[in-house]
N, C-alpha and C positions, 0 to 999 in steps of 0.2 A: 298583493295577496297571494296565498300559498291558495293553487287551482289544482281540479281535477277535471278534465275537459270528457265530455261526451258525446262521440258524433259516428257515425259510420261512411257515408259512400263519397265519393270526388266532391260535393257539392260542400261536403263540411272543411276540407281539408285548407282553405283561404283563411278560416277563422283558427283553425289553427295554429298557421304558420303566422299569423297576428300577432295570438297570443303568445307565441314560444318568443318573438321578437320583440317583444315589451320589454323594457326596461322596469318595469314596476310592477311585475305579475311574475310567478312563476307556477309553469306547468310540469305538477308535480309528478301528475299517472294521466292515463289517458285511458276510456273505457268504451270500448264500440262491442260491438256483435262478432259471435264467434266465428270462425273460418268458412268461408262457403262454394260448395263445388260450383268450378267457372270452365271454361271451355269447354269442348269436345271430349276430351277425356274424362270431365268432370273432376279433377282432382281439388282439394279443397285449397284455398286461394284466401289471404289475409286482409280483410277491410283495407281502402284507399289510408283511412286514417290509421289503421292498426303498422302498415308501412310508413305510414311519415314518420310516425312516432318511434318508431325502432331506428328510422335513418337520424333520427334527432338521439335517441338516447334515452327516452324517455320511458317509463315502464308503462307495458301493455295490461288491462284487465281485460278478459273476454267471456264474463259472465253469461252462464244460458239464459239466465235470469235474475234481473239486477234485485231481486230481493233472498237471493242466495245466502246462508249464513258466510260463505268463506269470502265472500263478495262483500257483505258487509264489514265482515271482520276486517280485511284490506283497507277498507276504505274508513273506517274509524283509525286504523292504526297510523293513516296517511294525515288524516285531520287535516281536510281541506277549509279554507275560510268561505269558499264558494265553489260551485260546479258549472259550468257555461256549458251549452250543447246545443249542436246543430246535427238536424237529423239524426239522431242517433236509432229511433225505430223498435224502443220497446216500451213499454209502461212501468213507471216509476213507482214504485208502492211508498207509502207513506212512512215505511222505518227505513227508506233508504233519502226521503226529500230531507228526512230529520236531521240527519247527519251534521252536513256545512249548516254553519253557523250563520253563512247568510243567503243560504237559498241554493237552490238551484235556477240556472237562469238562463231560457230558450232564444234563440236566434229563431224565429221565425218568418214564415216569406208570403210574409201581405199584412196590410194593415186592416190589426186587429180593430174589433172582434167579426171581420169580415175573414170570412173563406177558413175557419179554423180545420183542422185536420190534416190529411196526409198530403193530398194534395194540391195545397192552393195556388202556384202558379198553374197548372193544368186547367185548375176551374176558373179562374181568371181570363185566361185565353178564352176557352170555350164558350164563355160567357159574354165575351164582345167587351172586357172593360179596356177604358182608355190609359186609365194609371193605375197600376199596384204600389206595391210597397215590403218594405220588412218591420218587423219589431221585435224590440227584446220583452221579456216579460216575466217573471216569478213564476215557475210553474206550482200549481197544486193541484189536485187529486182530479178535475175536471177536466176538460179536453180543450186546450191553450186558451184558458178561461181565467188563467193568473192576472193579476196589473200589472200595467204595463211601463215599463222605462222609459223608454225611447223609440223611435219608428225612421224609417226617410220612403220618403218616395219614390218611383221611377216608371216614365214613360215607356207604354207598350205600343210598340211600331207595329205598322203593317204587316211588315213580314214576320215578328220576330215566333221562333219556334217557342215549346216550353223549354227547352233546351237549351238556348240564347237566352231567354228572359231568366233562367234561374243561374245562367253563370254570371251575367253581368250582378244579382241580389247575392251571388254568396259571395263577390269582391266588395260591393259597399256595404253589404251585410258584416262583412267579417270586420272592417272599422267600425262599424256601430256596435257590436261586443264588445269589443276591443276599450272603446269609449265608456260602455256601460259597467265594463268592469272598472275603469278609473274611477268613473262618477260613484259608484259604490263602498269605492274603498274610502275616496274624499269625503261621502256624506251630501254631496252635492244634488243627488239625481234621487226621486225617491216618488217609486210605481204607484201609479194613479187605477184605478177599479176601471176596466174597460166597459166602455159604454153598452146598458140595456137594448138597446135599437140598434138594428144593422148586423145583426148575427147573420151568418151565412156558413154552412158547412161545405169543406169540400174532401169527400171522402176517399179512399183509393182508387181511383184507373183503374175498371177491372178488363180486360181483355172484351170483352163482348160490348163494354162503351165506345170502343174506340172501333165499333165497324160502324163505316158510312152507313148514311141511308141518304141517297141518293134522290128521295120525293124532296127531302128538304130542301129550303132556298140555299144559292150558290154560296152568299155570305157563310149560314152557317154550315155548309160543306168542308169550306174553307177555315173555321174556326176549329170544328173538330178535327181537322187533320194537323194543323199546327199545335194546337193544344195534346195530341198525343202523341209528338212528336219531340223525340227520340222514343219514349218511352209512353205506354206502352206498346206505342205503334199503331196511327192506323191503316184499314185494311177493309176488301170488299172481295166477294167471290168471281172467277169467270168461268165457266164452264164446271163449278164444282166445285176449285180448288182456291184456296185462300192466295190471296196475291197481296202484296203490303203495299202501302203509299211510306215508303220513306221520308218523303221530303215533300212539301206543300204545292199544292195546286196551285196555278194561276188564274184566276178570276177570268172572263173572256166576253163581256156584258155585249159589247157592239161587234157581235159578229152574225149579221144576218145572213150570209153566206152560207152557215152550217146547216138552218134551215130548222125544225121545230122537233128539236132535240128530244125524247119523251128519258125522263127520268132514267139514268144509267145506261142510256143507250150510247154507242160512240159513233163517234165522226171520225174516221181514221185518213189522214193523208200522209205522203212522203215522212216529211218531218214533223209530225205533230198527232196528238191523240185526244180528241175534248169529249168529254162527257157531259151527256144532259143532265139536268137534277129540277128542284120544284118550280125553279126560277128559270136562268140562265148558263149557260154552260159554263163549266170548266176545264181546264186543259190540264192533262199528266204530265208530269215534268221527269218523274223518275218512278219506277216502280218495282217490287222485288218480288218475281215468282216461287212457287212453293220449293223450297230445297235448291234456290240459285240466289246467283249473287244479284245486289241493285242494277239496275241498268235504266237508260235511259226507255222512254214510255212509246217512242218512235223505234224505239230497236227492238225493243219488247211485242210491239205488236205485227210486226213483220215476221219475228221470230214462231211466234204462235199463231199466224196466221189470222190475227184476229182482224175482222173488215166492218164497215160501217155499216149500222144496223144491229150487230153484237149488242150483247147487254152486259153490263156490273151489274150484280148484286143478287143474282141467281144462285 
């Protein structure tokens, strides 16, 4: 099938290089989001997939808005037979789903119609579930509320961040597009109405989700910090100033030693920094103060001085 793929940040770019490697698809244009200021300097800086696709050859659309006449007009004169997209990050209007002859058609990461919206590995985590998942699916005018192709599964470990959990879904994700594009051209596969029960939204990370609250039990301490982790980050105050948890706590259940932790208080030794919460302590493993780099939470606290008794989340 003659394709126009739709996707923007790192996480789309496996299902692209899928797709550009089929023998039996070809991608024709490739459509993500415009330039966006990235570093220090803030100069504007080209989507993860807006790069592969210039390293591939392929022509770039960077629509402000995918319902733009000169957007549209590209994309009729392209006459694609279908559009795949992962993450792509804007809303489709309905004279542009019109187009492809056979849909446009989502890579999504969890199994639908659980966790729909922007963020469902994030809320997955947070949530304490044991297995997620991806699916593809038809999108229409609803919020990932199309039927659905195809799905697979995958086990959510212990540690794993949202960060981990969504790169391992955009590598078997990306063969599962990849597959639901064959099935579709074959006539083979063909989307079933996603089931009434079990709806579950999960909506943007907004910054102020992702601060601890430290009365909660350890478990969910630990949920929310891996679940906003890489992004949006979470994060707790000391003395006033925001200090981030980069990288996930360790759980610390049997350590009577530290003695009756009261929520966000710390226990600071040589090598090590635990914190109370509603439950049982937990231990900092890395931490990033305001305007410095990460460091470890035993060098961090030495550094500032901080000693047991101190509190997070003041």
């Amino acid at each position: 099938m003659r394709l126009v793929f739709a996707g923007t940040p790192e996480v789309a770019v496996p299902a692209l290089d899928a797709l550009i490697e089929s023998d039996r698809h070809e991608v024709a244009a490739v459509v993500t989001r415009p330039d966006a200021p990235a570093g220090r300097g803030r100069r504007l800086v080209a989507s993860p997939v807006a790069q592969r696709a210039e390293e591939a050859g392929i022509e770039v659309l960077k629509p402000a808005r995918p319902g733009e006449a000169d957007f549209l007009a590209r994309l009729r004169e392209i006459a694609p037979d279908c559009c795949p997209v992962v993450a792509y990050g804007a809303l489709l209007p309905r004279v542009a789903l019109d187009v492809p002859a056979r849909g446009w058609v989502n890579l999504h990461f969890s199994l639908l119609p659980a966790w729909r919206g922007a963020a469902p590995v994030q809320h997955a985590l947070m949530s304490g579930e044991d297995v997620t998942g991806a699916s593809t699916f038809l999108i229409e005018e609803g919020l990932d509320s199309g039927p659905v192709y195809g799905f697979l599964t995958e086990q959510i470990l212990p540690e794993d961040t949202s960060g981990d959990l969504l790169a391992r879904l955009s590598r078997s994700g990306a063969r599962l597009l990849a597959a639901t594009m064959d099935g579709i051209e074959d006539g083979t596969i063909h989307a079933k109405p996603q089931p009434a029960e079990g709806i579950s939204l999960a909506p943007k990370i907004a910054v102020e989700d992702a601060r601890v609250n430290w009365a909660e039990p350890a478990l969910r301490v630990d949920r929310v910090v891996r679940g906003c982790t890489p992004a949006p980050g979470a994060w707790t105050l000391f003395r006033g100033e925001r200090l981030k948890l980069p990288a996930p706590v360790a759980l610390a259940a049997d350590r009577p030693d530290l003695g009756d932790l009261a929520p966000g208080e710390l226990a600071v030794a040589k090598n090590s920094v635990h914190v109370g919460t509603g439950s049982h302590p937990v231990e900092l493993t890395e931490v990033q103060p305001q305007g410095k780099k990460r460091m470890r939470a035993a060098d961090w606290a030495r550094g500032a001085r901080a000693a047991s008794g101190d509190r997070l989340g003041d």
